[in-house]
C-alpha positions in Angstrom: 58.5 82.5 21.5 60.2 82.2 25.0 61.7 79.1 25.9 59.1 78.7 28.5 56.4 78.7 26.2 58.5 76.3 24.0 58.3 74.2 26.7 54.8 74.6 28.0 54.2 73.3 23.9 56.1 70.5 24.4 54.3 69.3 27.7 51.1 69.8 26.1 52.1 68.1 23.2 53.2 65.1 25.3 50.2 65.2 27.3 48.5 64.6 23.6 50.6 61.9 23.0 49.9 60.7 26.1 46.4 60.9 26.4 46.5 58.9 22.7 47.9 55.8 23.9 46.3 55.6 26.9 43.2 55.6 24.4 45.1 53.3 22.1 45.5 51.1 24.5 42.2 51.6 25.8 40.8 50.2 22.9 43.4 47.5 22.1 41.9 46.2 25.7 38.4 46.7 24.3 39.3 44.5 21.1 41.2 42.4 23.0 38.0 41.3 25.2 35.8 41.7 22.1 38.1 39.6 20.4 38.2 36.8 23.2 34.8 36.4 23.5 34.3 36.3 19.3 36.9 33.5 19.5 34.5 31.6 22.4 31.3 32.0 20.2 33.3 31.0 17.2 34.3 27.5 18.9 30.8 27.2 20.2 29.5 27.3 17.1 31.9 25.2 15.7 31.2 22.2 18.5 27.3 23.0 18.0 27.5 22.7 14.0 29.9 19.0 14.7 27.0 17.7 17.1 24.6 19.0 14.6 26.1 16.8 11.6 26.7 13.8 14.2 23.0 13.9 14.6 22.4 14.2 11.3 24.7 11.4 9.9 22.9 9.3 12.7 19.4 9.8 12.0 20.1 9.3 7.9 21.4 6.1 9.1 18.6 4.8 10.8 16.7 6.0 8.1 18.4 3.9 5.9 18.1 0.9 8.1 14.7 1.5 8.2 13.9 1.8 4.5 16.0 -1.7 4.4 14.0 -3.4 7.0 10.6 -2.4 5.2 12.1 -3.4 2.1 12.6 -7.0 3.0 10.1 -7.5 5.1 7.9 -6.4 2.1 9.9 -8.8 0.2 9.2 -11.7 2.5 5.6 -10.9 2.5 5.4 -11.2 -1.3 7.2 -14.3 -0.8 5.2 -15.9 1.3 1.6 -14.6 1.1 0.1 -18.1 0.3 1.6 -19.5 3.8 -1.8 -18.7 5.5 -4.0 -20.3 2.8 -1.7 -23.0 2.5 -1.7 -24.1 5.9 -5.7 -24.1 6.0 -5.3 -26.1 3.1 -2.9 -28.9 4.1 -5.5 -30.6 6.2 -7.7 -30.9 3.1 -4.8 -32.2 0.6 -4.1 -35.1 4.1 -7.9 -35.8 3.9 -7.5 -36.2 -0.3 -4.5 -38.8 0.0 -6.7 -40.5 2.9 -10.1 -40.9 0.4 -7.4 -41.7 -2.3 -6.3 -44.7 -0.6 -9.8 -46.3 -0.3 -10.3 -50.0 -2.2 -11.0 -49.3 -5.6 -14.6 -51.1 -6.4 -17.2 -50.6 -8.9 -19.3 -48.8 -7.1 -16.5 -46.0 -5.8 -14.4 -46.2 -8.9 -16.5 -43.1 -10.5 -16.2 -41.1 -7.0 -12.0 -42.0 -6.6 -12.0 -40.7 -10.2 -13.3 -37.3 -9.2 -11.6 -37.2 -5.7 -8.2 -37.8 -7.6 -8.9 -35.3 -10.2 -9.6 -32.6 -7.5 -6.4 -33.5 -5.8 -4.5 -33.3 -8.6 -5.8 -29.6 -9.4 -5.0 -28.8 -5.6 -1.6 -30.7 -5.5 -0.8 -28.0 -9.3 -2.0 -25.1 -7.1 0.5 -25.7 -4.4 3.5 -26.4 -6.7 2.3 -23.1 -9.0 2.6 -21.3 -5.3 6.1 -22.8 -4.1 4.9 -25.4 -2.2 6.6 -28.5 -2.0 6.6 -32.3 -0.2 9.5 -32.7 1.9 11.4 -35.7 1.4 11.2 -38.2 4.0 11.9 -41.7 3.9 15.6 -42.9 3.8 16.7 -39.5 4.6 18.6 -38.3 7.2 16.8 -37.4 10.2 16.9 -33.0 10.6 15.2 -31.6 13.6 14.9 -28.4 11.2 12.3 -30.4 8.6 11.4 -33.4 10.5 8.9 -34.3 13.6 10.3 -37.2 15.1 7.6 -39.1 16.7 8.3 -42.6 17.3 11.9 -44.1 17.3 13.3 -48.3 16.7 15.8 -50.2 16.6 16.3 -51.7 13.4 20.2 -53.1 12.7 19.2 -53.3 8.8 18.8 -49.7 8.6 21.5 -46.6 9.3 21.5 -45.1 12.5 19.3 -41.8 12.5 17.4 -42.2 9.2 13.8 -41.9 8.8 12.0 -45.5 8.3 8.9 -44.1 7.8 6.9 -41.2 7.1 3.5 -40.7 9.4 2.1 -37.4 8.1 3.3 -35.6 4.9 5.9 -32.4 5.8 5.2 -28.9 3.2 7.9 -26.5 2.3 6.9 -23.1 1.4 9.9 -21.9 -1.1 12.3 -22.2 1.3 10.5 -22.2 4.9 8.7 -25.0 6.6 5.1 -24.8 6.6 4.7 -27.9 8.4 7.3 -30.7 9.8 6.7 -34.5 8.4 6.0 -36.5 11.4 8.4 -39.5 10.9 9.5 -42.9 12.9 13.5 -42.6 12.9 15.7 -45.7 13.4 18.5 -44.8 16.9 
């Protein structure tokens, strides 16, 4: 082999070379872009997969809140499903203690028997349910129980107590059914 030949090789061969790592680096540039945008979809996903869970955490939340809410309100009904009888039924229980108060005579004494008996069985149904008198007289006045309807001046009795007690006030467990109208000393 001549030397020119030798060299033509050589020049080919380095052309070769060449021509590989301008492909190399074609593709390194190609990967390099590929690679880029893999990275972007990657960090898309990630921030679409955090807002998915923030969602998520949010709605079982409120779901929870929501089964809480039923839950006691559920309660509260069981508690207080009489209220609606019981208020149709404290105007009944006034007229009792109003027929109850009637002079005893001969002639009524059989009828105040049965009117009594009657109230008794009502006055058993309302304490079997929850309800209950609130206390009135001597107390201290409370805007949350009592209906102040008529105030005096009385020096023999504390300042903001109730002297008297003008219609009876109902409880219902723990919630008012119905204030006691009452005459409260300044």
């Amino acid at each position: 082999m001549s030397e020119n030949e030798k060299k033509e090789e050589a020049l080919q061969e380095e052309q070769e070379i060449v021509e590989e790592t301008a492909e190399e680096a074609g593709t390194d540039a190609e990967t390099a872009e590929k690679n880029d945008a893999s990275e972007a979809q990657i960090e898309a996903l990630k921030n679409e997969k955090e807002e998915l869970e923030g969602r998520m955490l949010r709605l079982q939340a409120e779901f929870d809140n929501y089964k809480r809410r039923t839950l006691k309100e559920r309660e509260a009904d069981r508690k207080y499903k009489a209220q609606d009888m019981v208020q149709e039924l404290l105007p009944v229980m006034d007229n009792f203690e109003r027929a109850l108060q009637v002079e005893v005579s001969e002639e009524n004494k059989s009828i105040l028997e049965g009117i009594d008996m009657v109230y008794r069985q009502l006055k058993d149904v309302f304490t079997s349910q929850g309800v209950s008198v609130i206390e009135t007289e001597g107390a201290d006045f409370d805007p949350n129980v009592h209906h102040a309807v008529m105030q005096i001046e009385d020096d023999s009795v504390e300042a903001n107590k109730v002297v008297e007690e003008l219609q009876k006030g109902y409880l219902l467990k723990d919630r008012v059914i119905r204030p006691a109208m009452v005459k409260v000393n300044k």
